[in-house]
MITITOR-47969 format. One record per residue: residue number from 0; residue in three letters; x, y, z of N, C-alpha, C in turn. Coordinates in steps of 0.001 Angstrom, whole numbers, plus 500000, padded with zeros to 6 digits. Example, Ala and Ser with C-alpha at 12.3 -4.5 7.8 and 13.67 -1.06 7.14 Angstrom:
// MITITOR-47969
0 ALA 513190 494310 507800 512300 495500 507800 513200 496700 507800
1 SER 512850 497750 507080 513670 498940 507140 512900 500030 507870
// end
This chain:
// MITITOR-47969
0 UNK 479144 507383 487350 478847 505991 487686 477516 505588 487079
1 UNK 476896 504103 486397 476179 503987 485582 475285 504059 486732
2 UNK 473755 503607 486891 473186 503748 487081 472006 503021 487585
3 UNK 472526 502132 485683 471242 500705 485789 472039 499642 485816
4 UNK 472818 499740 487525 473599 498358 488223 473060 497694 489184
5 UNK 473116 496730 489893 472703 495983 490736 473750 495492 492118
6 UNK 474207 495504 492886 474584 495099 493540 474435 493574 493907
7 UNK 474920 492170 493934 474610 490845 494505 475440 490605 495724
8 UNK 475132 490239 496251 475489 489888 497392 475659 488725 497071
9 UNK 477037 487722 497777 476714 486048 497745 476025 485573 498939
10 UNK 476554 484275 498869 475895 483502 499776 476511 483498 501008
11 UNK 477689 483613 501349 478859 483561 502327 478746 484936 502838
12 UNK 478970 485014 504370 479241 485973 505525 480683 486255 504985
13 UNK 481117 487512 505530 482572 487577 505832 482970 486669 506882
14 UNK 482554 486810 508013 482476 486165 509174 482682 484863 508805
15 UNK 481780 484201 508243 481667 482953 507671 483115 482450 506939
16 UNK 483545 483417 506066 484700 483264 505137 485835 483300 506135
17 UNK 486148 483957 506873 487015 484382 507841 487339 482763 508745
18 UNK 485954 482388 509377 485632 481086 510131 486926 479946 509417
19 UNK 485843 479885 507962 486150 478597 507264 487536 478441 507112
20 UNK 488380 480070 506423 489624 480117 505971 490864 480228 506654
21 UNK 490310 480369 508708 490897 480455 509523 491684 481895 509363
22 UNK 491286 482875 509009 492077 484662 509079 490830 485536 508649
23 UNK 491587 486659 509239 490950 487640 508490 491659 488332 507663
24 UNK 490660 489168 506808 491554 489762 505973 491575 491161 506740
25 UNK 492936 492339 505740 493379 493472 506239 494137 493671 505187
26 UNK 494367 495372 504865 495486 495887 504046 496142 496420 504874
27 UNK 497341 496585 504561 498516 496959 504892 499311 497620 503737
28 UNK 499129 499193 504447 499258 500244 503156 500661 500940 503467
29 UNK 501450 500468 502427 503162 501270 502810 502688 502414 502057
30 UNK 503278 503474 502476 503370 504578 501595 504606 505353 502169
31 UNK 505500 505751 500998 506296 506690 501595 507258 507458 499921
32 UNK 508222 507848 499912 508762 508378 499042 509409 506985 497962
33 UNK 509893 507324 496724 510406 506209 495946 512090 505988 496614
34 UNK 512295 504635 496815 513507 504199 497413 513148 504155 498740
35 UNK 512008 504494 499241 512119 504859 501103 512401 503547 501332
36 UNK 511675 502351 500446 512171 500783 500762 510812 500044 500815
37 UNK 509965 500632 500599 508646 500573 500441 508410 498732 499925
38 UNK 508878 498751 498496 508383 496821 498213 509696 496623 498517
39 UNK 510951 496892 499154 511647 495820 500007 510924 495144 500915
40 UNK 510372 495642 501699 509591 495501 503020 508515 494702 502575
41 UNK 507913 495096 502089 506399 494225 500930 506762 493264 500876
42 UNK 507865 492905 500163 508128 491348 499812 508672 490710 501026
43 UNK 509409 491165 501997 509655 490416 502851 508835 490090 503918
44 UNK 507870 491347 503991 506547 490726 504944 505587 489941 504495
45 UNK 505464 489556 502974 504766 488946 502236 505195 487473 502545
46 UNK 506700 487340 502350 507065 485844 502588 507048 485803 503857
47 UNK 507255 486231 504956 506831 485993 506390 505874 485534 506730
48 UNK 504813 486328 506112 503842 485688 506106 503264 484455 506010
49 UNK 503647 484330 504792 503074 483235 504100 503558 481544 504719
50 UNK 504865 482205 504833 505142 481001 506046 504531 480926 507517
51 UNK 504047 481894 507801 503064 481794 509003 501995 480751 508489
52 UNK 501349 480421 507407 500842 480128 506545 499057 481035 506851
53 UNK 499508 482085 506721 498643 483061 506160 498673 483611 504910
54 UNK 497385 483787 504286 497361 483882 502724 497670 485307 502575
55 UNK 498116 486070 502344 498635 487223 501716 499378 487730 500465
56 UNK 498921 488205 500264 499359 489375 498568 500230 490484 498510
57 UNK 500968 490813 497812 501636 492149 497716 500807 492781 496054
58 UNK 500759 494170 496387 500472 495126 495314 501470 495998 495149
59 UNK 502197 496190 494026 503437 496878 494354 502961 497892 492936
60 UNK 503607 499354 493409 502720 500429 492764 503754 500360 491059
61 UNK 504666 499600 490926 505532 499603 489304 504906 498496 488481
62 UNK 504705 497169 489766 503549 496004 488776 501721 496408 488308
63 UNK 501214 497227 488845 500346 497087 488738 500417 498449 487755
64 UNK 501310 499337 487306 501135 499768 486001 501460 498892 484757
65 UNK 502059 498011 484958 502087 497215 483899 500810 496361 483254
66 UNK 499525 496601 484068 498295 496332 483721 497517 496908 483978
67 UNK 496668 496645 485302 495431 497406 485529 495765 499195 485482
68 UNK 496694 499085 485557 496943 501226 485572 497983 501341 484455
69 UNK 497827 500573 483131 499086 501079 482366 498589 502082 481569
70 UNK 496707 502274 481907 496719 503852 480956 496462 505232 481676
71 UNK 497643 504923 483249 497915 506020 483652 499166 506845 483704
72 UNK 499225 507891 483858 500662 509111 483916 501011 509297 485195
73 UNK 501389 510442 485488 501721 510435 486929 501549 511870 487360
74 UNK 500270 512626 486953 500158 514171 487355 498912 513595 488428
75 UNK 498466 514965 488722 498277 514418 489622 496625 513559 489641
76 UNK 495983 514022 488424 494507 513260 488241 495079 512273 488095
77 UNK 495529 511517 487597 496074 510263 487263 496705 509357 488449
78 UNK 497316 509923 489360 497919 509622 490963 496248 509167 491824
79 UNK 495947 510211 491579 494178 510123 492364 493968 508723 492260
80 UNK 493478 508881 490708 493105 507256 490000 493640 506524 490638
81 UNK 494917 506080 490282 496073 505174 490534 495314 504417 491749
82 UNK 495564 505823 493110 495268 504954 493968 494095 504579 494394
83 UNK 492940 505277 493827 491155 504926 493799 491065 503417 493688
84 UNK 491824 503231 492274 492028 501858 491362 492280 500645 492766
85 UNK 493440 501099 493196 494429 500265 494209 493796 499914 495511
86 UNK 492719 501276 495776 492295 501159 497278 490947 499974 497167
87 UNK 490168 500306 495849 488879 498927 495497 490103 497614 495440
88 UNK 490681 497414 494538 491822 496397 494301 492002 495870 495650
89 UNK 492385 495972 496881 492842 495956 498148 492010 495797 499255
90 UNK 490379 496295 498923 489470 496454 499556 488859 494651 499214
91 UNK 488924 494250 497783 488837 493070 497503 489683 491665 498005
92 UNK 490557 491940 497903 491478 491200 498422 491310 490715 499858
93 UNK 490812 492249 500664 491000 491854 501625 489627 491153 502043
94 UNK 488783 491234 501503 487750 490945 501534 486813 489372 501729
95 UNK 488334 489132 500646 488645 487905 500540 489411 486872 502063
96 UNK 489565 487693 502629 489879 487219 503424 491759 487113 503376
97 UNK 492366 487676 502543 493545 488119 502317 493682 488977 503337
98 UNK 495319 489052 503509 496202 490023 504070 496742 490852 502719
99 UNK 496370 491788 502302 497065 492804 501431 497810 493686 501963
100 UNK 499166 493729 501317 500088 494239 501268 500186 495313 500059
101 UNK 500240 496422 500246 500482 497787 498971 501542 498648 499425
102 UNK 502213 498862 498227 503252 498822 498465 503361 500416 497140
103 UNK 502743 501459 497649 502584 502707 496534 502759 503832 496867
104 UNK 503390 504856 496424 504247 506532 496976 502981 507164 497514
105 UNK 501998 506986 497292 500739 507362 497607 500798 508685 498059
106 UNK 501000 509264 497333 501864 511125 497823 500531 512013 498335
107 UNK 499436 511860 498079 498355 512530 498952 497936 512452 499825
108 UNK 497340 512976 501149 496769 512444 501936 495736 512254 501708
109 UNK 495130 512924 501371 493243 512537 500298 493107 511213 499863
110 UNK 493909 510613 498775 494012 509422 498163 494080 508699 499155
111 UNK 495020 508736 499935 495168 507712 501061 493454 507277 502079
112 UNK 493280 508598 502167 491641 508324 503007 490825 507615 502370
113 UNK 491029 508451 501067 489766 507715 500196 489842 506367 500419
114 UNK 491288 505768 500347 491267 504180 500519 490974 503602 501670
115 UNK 491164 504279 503081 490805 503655 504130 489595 503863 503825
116 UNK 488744 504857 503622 486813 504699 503954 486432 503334 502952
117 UNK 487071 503366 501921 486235 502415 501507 486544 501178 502364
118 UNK 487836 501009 502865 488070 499961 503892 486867 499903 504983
119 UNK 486982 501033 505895 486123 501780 506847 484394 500844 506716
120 UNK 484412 501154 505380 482899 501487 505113 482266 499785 504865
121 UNK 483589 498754 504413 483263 497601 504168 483905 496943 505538
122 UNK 484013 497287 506392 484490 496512 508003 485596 496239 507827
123 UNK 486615 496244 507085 488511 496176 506524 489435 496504 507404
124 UNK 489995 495997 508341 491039 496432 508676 492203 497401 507963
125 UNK 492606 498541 508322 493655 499032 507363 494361 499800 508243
126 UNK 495915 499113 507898 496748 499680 508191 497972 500752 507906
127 UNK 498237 501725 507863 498700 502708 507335 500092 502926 507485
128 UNK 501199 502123 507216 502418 502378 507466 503243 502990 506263
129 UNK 503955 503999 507504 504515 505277 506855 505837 504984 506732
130 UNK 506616 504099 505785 508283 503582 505566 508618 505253 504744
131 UNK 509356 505976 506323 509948 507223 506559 511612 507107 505646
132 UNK 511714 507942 504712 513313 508119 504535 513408 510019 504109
133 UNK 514765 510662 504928 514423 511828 503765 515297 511802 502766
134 UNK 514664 512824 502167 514699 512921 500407 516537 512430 500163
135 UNK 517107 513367 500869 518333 513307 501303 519219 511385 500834
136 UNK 518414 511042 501933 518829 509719 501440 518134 508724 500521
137 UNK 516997 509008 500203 516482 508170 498998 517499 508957 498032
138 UNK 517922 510113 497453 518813 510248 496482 519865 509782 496473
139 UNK 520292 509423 497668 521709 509065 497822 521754 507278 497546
140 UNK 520284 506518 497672 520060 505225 497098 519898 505320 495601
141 UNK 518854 505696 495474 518461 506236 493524 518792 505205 493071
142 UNK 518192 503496 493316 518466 502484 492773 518283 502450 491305
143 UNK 517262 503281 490858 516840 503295 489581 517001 504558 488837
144 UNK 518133 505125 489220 518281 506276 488628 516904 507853 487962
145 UNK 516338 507287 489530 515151 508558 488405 515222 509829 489076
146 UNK 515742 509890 490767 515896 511030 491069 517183 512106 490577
147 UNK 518180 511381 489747 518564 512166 489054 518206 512378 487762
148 UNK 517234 511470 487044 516646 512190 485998 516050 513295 486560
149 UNK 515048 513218 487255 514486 513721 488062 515255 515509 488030
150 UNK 515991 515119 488689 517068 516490 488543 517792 517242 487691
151 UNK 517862 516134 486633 517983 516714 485249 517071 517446 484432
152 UNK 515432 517223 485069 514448 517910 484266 513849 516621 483057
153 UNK 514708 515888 483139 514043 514434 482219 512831 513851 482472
154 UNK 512370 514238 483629 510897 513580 484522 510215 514437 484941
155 UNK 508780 514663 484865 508285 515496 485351 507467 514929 486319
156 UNK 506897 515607 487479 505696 515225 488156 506596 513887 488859
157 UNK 507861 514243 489492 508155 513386 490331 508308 513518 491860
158 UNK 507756 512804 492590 507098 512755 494016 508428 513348 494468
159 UNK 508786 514453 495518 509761 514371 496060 510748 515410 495531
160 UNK 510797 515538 494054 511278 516583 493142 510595 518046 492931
161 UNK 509720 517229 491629 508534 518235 491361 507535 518301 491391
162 UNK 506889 517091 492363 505312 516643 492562 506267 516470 494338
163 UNK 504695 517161 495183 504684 517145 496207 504357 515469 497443
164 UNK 505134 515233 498303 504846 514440 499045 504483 514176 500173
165 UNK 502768 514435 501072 502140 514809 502104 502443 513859 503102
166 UNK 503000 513722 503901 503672 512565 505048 502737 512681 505798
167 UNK 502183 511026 506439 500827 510298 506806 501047 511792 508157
168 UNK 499814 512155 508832 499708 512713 510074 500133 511498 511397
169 UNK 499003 510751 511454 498975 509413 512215 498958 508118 511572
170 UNK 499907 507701 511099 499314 506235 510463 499461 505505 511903
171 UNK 499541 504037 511365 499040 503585 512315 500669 502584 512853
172 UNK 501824 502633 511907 502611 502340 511894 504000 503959 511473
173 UNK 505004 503974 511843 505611 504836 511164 507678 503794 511427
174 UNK 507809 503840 510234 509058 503110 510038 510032 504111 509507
175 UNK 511351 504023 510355 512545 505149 509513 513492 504068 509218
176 UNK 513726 504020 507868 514485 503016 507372 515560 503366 507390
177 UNK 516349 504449 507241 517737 505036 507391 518058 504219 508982
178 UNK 516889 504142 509704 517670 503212 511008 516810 502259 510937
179 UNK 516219 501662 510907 515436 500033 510847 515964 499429 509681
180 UNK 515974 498010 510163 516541 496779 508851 515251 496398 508790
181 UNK 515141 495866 507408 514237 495014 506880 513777 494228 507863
182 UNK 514261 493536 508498 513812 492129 509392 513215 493049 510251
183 UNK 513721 494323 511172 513246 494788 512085 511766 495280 511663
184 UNK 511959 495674 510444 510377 496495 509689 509042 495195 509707
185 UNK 509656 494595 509164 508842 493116 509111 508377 493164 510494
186 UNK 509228 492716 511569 509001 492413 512954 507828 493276 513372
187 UNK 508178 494681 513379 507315 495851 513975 505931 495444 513151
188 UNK 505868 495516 512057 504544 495444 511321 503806 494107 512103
189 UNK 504690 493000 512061 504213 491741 512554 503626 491944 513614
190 UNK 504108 492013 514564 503885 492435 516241 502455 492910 516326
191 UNK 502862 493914 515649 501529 495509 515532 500020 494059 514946
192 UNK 500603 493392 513771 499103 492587 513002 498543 491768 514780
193 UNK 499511 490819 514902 499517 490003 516015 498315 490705 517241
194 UNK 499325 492279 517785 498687 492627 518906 497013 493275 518298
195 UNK 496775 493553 517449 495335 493745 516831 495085 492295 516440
196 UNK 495224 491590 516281 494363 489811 516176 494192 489916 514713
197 UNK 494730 490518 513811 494974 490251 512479 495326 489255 511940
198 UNK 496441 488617 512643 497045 487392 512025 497310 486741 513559
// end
């Protein structure tokens, strides 16, 4: 990290921002295996939202390689990154006084912390929901055909295959989509923002 930086502060409180914009901000961190349903859920709590008319964002972990992370791989220094990248990304947002929504396999538990402290450390609400499927049945979805590349040996360093996937201890949410519908996932998350004064 350089050295000869400065930090500015603006002129505006969070508090202040929060006041004016009527919310606070918070992330809301899906993590679970690929297919668990992860940006199904994203997008539909995103538009829920928004018709609440609360300002909220989705980060979904396939769009945001298409830019800010398209000069990453997927071993595991590169996963680290990914989500280092995602957890500042999110930490901003929310900062902003956004509801962020991320929506990333986030297969470490390390990575994952790292992103709450920096939450932690800037007063951020963060929420940690664990959209549960096993492997079993994300293969049996394989919307995008990669867990049988996957199985073919065509992919390497895939979460679930041949890269390992550390399931949250306590998040703060835990969703099994093999039995919850979308609407119900939405609901639970909702409830949960509501009964913490999030939204």
């Amino acid at each position: 990290m350089a050295t000869n930086i400065t930090f500015h502060p603006g002129s505006v409180t969070a508090h202040e921002r929060s006041e004016l914009l009527g919310q606070k901000g918070a992330t809301i961190w899906l993590t679970g295996l690929s297919a668990s349903g992860k940006s199904t859920i994203a997008c539909a709590l995103e538009q829920h939202l928004l018709h609440l008319k609360k300002f909220s964002y989705r980060l979904d972990g396939d769009n945001i390689r298409f830019g800010l992370n398209k000069d990453l791989g997927f071993d595991e220094k590169s996963r680290n990154e990914n989500i280092r990248r995602i957890g500042e990304v999110a930490k901003l947002f929310s900062d902003a006084s956004a509801i962020t929504i991320t929506a990333f396999i986030s297969p470490y538990r390390k990575d994952r912390q790292v992103a709450r402290d920096l939450h932690d450390t800037a007063s951020i609400p963060f929420v940690e929901v664990f959209v549960d499927a096993p492997l079993s049945v994300v293969e049996e979805r394989d919307p995008k055909g990669l867990y049988k590349k996957a199985r073919a040996g065509e992919i390497k360093d895939f979460t679930g295959i041949s890269a390992p996937y550390e399931e949250p201890e306590t998040p703060e949410i835990h969703i099994k989509t093999q039995e919850t519908s979308v609407e119900d996932a939405v609901r639970i998350i909702s409830e949960y923002l509501h009964e913490k004064r999030y939204i």
